[in-house]
VOGU-3710 file (C-alpha; in Angstrom, 3 decimals, decimal comma):
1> xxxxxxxxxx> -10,700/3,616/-24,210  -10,806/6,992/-22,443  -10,144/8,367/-18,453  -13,060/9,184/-16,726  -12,120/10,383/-13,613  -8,626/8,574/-13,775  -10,364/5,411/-14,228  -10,116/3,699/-18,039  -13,487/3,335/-19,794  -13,285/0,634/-22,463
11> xxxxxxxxxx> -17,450/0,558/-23,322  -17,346/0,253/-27,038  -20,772/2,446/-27,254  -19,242/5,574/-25,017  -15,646/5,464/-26,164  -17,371/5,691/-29,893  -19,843/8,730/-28,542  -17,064/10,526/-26,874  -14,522/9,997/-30,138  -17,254/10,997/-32,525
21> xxxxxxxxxx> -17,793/13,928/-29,945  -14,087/15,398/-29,841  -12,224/18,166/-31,160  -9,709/15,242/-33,172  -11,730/13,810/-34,618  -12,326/15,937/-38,076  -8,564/16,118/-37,603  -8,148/12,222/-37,871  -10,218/12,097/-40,839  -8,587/14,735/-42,696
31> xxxxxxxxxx> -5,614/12,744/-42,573  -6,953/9,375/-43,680  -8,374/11,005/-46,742  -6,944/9,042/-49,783  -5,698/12,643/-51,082  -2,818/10,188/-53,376  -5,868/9,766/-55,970  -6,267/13,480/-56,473  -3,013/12,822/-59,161  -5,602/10,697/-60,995
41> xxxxxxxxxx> -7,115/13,466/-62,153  -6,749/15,095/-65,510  -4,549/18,307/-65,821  -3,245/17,584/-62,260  0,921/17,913/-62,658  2,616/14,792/-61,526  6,128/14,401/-59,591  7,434/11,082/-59,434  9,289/10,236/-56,332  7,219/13,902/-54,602
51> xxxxxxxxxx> 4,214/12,994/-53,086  3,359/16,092/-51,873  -0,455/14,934/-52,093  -0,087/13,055/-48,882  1,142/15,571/-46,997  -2,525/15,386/-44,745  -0,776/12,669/-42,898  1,186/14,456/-41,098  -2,057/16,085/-39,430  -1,340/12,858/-37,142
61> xxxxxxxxxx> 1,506/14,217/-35,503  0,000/15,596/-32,482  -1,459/12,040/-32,123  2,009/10,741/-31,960  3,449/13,730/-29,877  0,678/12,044/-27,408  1,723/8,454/-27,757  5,653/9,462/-26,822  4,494/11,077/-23,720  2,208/8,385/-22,319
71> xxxxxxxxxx> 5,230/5,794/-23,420  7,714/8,121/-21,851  5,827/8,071/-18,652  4,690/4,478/-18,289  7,915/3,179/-19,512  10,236/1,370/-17,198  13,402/2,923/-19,096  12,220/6,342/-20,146  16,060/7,518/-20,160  16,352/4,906/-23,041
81> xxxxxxxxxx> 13,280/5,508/-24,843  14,256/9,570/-24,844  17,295/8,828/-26,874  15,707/6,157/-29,316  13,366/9,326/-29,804  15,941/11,583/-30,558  17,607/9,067/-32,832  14,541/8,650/-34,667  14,014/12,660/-34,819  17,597/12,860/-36,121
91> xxxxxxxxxx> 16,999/9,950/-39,240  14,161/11,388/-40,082  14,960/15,008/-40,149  17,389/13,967/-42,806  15,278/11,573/-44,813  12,690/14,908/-45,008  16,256/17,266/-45,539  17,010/14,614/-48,462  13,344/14,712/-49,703  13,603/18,239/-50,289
101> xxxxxxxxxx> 17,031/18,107/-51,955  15,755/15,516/-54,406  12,807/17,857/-55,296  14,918/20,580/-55,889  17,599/18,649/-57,776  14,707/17,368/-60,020  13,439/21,039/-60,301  16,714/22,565/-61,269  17,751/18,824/-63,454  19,189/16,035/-62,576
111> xxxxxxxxxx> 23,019/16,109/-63,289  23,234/19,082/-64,612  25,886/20,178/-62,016  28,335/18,777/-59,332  25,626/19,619/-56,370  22,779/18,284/-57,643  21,698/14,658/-57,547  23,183/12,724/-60,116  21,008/11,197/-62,933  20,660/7,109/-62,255
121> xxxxxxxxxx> 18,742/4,816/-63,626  18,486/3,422/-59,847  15,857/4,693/-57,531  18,213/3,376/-54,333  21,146/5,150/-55,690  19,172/8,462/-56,235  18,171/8,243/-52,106  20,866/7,319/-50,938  22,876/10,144/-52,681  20,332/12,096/-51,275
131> xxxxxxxxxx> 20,641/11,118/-47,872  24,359/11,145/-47,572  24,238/14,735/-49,001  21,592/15,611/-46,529  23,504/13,869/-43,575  26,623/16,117/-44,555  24,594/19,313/-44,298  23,146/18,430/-41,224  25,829/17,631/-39,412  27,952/20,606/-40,653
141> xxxxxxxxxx> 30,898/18,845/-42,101  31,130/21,062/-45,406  32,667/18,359/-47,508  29,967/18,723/-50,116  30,042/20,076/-53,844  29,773/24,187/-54,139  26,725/25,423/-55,035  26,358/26,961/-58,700  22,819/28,749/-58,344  20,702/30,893/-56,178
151> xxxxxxxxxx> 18,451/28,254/-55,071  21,446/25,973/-53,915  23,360/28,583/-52,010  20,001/29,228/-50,108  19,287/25,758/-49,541  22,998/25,017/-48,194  22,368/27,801/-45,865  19,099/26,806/-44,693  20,407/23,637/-44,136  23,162/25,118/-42,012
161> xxxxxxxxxx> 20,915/27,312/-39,549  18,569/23,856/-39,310  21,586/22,424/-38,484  22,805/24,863/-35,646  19,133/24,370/-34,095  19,548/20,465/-34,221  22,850/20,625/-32,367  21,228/22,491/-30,004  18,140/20,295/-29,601  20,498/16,779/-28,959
171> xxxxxxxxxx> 22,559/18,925/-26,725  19,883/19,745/-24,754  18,434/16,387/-25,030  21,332/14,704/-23,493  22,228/16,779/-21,379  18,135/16,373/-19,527  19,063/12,685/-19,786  22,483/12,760/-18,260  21,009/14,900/-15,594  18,180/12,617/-14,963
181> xxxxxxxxxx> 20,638/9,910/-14,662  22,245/11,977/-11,911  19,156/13,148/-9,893  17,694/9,357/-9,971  21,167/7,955/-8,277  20,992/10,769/-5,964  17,616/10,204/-5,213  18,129/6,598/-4,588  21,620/6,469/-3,374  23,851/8,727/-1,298
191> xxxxxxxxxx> 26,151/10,850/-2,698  29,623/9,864/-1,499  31,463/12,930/-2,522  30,584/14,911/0,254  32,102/11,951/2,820  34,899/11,479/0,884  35,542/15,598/0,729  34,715/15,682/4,533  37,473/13,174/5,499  39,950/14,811/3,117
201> xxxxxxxxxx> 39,317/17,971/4,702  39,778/16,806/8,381  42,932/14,436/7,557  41,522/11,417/8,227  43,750/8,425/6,906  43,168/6,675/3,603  41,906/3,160/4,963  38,596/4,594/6,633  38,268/6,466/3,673  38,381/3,156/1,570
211> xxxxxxxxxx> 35,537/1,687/3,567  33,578/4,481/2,958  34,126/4,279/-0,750  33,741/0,328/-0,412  30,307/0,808/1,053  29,062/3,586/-1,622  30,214/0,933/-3,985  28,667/-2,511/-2,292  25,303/-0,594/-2,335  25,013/0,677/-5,887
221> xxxxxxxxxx> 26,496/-2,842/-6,797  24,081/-4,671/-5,108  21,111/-2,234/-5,311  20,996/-1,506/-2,022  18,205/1,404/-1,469  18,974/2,761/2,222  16,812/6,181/1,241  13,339/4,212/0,766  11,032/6,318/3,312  12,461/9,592/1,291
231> xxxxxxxxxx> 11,149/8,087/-1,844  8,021/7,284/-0,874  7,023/9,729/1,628  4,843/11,604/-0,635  2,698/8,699/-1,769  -0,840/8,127/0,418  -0,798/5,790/3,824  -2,318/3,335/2,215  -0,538/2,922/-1,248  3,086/3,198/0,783
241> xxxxxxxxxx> 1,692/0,289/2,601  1,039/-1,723/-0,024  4,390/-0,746/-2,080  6,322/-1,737/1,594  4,452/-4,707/1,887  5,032/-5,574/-1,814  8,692/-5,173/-1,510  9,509/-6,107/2,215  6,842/-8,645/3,284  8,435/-11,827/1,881
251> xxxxxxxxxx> 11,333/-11,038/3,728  9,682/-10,115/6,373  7,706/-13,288/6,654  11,237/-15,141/6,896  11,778/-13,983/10,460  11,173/-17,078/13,008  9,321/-14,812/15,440  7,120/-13,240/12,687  5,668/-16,267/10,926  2,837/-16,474/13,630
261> xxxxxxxxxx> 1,777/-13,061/13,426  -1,796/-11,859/11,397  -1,046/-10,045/8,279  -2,360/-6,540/9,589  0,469/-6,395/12,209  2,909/-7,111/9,756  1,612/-4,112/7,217  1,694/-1,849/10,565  5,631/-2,955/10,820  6,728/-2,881/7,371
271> xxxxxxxxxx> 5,954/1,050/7,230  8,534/1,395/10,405  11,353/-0,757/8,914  14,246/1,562/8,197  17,035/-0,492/5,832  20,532/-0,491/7,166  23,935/-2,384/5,718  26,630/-2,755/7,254  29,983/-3,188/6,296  33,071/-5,712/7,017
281> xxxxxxxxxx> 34,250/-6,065/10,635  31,442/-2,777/11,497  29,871/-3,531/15,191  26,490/-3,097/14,990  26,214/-2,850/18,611  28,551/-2,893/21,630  27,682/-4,926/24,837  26,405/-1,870/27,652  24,877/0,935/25,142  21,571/2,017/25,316
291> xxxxxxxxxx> 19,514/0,244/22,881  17,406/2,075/20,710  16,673/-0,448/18,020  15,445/-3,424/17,776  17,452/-5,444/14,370  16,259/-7,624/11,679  19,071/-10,069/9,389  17,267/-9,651/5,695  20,745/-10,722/4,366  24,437/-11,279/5,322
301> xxxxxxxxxx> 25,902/-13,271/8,581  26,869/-11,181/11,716  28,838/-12,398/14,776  28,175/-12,935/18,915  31,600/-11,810/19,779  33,637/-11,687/23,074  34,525/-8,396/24,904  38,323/-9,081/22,933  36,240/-8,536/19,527  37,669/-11,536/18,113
311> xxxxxxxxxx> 36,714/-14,544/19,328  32,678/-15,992/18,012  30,352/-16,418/20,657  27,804/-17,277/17,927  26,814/-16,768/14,249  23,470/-14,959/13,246  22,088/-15,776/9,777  19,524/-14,770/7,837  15,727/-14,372/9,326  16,886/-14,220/13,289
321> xxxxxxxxxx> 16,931/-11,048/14,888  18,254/-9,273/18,011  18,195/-6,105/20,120  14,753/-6,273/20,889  15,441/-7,595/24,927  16,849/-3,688/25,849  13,374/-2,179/23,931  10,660/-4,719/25,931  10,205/-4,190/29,342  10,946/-7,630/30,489
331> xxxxxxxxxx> 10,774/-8,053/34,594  13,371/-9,069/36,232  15,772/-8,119/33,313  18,633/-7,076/35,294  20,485/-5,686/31,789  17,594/-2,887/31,573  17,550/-0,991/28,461  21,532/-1,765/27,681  22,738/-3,797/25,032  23,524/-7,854/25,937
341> xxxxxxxxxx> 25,967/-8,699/23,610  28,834/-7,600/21,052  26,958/-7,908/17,171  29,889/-7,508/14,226  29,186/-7,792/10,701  30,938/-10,471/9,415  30,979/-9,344/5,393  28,111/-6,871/4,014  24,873/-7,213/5,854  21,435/-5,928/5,130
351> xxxxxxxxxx> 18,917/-5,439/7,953  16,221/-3,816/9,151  16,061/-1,236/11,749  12,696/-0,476/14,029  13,147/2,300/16,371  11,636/1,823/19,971  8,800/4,416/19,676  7,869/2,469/16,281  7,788/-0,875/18,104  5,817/0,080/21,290
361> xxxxxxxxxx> 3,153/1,772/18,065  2,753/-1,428/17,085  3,006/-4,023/19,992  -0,023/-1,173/21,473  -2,259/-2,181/18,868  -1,707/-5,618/18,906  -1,182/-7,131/22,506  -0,482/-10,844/21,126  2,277/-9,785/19,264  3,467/-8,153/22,271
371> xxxxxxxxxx> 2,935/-11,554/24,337  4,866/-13,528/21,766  7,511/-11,364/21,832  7,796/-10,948/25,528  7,953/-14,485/25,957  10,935/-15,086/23,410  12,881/-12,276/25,089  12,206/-13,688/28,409  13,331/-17,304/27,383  16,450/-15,823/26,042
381> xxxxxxxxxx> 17,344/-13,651/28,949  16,860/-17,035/31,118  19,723/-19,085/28,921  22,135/-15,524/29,489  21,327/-15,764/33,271  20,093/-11,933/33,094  17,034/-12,303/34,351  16,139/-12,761/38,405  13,240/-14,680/38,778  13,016/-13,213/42,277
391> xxxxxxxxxx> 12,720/-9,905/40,974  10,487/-10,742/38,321  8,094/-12,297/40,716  8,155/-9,268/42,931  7,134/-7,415/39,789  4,165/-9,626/38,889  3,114/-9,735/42,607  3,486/-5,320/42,797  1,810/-5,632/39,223  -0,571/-7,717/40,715
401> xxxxxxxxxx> -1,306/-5,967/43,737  -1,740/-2,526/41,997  -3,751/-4,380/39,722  -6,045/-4,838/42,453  -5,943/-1,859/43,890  -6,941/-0,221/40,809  -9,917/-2,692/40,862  -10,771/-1,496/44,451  -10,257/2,279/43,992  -12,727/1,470/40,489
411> xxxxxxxxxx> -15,341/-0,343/42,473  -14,813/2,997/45,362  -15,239/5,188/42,370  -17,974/3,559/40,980  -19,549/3,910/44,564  -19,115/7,415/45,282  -20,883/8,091/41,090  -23,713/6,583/42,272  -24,091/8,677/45,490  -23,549/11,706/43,660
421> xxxxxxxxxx> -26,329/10,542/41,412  -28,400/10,128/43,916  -27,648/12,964/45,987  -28,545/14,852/42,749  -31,737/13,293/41,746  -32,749/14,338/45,431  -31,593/17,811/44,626  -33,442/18,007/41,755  -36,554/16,634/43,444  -36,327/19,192/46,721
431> xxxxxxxxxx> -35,987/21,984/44,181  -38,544/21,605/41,948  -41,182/21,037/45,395  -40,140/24,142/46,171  -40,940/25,828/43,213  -44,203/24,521/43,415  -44,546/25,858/46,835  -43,398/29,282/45,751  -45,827/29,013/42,792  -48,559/28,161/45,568
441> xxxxx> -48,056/30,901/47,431  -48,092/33,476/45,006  -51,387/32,114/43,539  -52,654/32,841/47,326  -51,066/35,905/47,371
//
């Protein structure tokens, strides 16, 4: 097949008319050419073990400079396939280094000197002299026979310079992969260096600095990505949606209060989900601060603890959720916007974070989310004892009477409109019988 506007054509009839069509094709069949039977012919000079009259297959090579790249790019492990691709560089640099030290050994005659290929009766033994001699050159180790002869002092030294430029090449090589390997854990991970170089700076003692090494190391152990909207931020709306959803939405779906919900609220909410962990005996929240978030428990069990930080109140487990009673506005809540309760993290927990201006984006859109969600927060303020009914009714009956004093002041509005209509309609009408009068009278006139 072929692209066609980034889109893969695999028509038989067009894929043939485009190949036929391109600029590699006369290349392609230059290089299939059965050239090999050209030694058929009469008077042609033969070199067994040399066949030098298939060199037109190596007009394929830009055709497999091609396939590397797409495999490179499409490949889950391109790290790993760039260093299988400098292996097999490396081999067969020195299969094509031994090729040409064969030729040359059978040019000047086999045996007739320490450095050349030694005459066997063994076509094995003959390569993999040949190889092995190559393999020393190549790799600049020196242990090899002198050269006797003009043309094997400049071969050994050719062989050297290739070799300098090979060094150079895997250097470089590994050195883009080891980098690549560095940039791809920073972009996923946090660097802890800078933490670690921060504390040591400012004297802080070694056991917070433990944690903080403890927690680099739980989330690169566990694959913990806490730098997902930085990742993806340059990909469209709608294919970060569907990545989010891809990756977040069974988890998601786990939450009690969720499972009721239509599936385009929940792709609205995945996109505001912000991934958090939290470490061993960390307080998530603290009973009387202003609450900001709103938490969900993806993994990991967290505590209700007592103002003594100690004792359990309660255990939270995976698929509850909490903070969201300080980001509603629930009437009669007599906590307000402040925090309700102690939360610890009991070992490492995962959970996701949704910011109050992200929550109020999405409980806009969709009002029966918002219902559903008012009504669990209310039920749970009622078993706390931190909401006042009295207050709350006061609130629905102020609600209720602005309500309907919006109604009246729309029906008032509505009233006066229509006046002014009218009162302009009879304005219109008064001035255009004038202008017929004036036109009257200056037809008299």
């Amino acid at each position: 097949g072929f692209l066609e506007d980034g889109i893969l054509v695999q028509d038989v009839s067009r894929t043939r008319r485009r190949y036929l069509g391109s600029r590699t094709f006369p290349w392609d069949v230059m290089a299939v050419l059965p050239t090999e039977l050209l030694c058929l012919l009469p008077g042609v000079p033969r070199v067994p073990g040399v066949p030098a009259a298939r060199a037109n297959r190596c007009l394929r090579l830009p055709r497999l400079f091609e396939a590397f790249d797409r495999c490179e790019t499409r490949t889950g492990w391109p790290n790993v396939f760039r260093v299988a691709k400098l292996m097999l560089y490396l081999l067969l640099g020195i299969h094509w280094h031994g090729c040409l030290y064969f030729a040359l050994s059978a040019r000047l005659g086999l045996g007739v000197d320490p450095w050349v290929c030694p005459s066997s009766t063994r076509l094995l033994r003959r390569y993999l002299h040949s190889f092995y001699f190559s393999t020393l050159v190549l790799a600049t180790v020196g242990d090899t026979p002198a050269p006797q002869r003009e043309e094997e002092f400049l071969f050994v030294t050719a062989g050297f310079l290739l070799a300098v430029l090979g060094f150079a090449t895997i250097t470089g090589n590994i050195s883009t992969v080891i980098v690549n390997l560095s940039a791809a854990d920073a972009a996923f991970y946090p660097d802890p260096g800078p933490v670690r170089r921060y504390l040591r700076a400012r004297g802080v003692g070694g056991r917070l600095a433990g944690r903080v090494v403890r927690w680099h190391q739980h989330l690169r152990a566990q694959r913990k990505l806490p730098a997902e909207r930085e990742v993806l931020q340059h990909l469209p709306q709608g294919l970060r949606a569907e990545v989010a959803a891809s990756v977040h939405l069974a988890a998601l779906r786990r939450v009690g209060l969720f499972r009721s919900w239509e599936h385009g609220v929940l792709r609205q909410l995945v996109l505001r989900l912000r991934p958090q962990v939290f470490g061993p005996g960390e307080f998530v929240c603290r009973r009387g601060d202003v609450g900001r978030e709103m938490y969900f428990i993806r993994e990991g069990l967290l505590a209700v603890v007592a103002e003594d930080g100690i004792t359990q109140l309660a255990v939270l487990g995976e698929g509850l959720y909490f903070g969201e009673i300080s980001l509603i506005n629930i009437k009669g809540n007599m906590a307000g916007n402040r925090r309700t309760a102690n939360i610890l993290s009991i070992g490492y927990s995962d959970l996701f974070c949704l910011g109050k201006e992200d929550l109020a984006e999405v409980l806009a859109e969709f009002p029966c989310a918002r219902a559903a969600m008012e009504a669990k927060g209310r039920e749970l303020l009622l078993r706390m004892g931190q909401l006042d009914t009295g207050a709350e009714a006061a609130a629905m009956a102020a609600e209720a009477e602005a309500e309907r004093r919006l109604q009246g002041l729309e029906e008032a509005l509505e009233g006066l409109q229509t006046r002014a209509a009218r009162l302009l309609a009879q304005l219109e009408a008064s001035a255009l019988r004038m202008a017929l009068r004036v036109q009257r009278l200056e037809g008299r006139l």
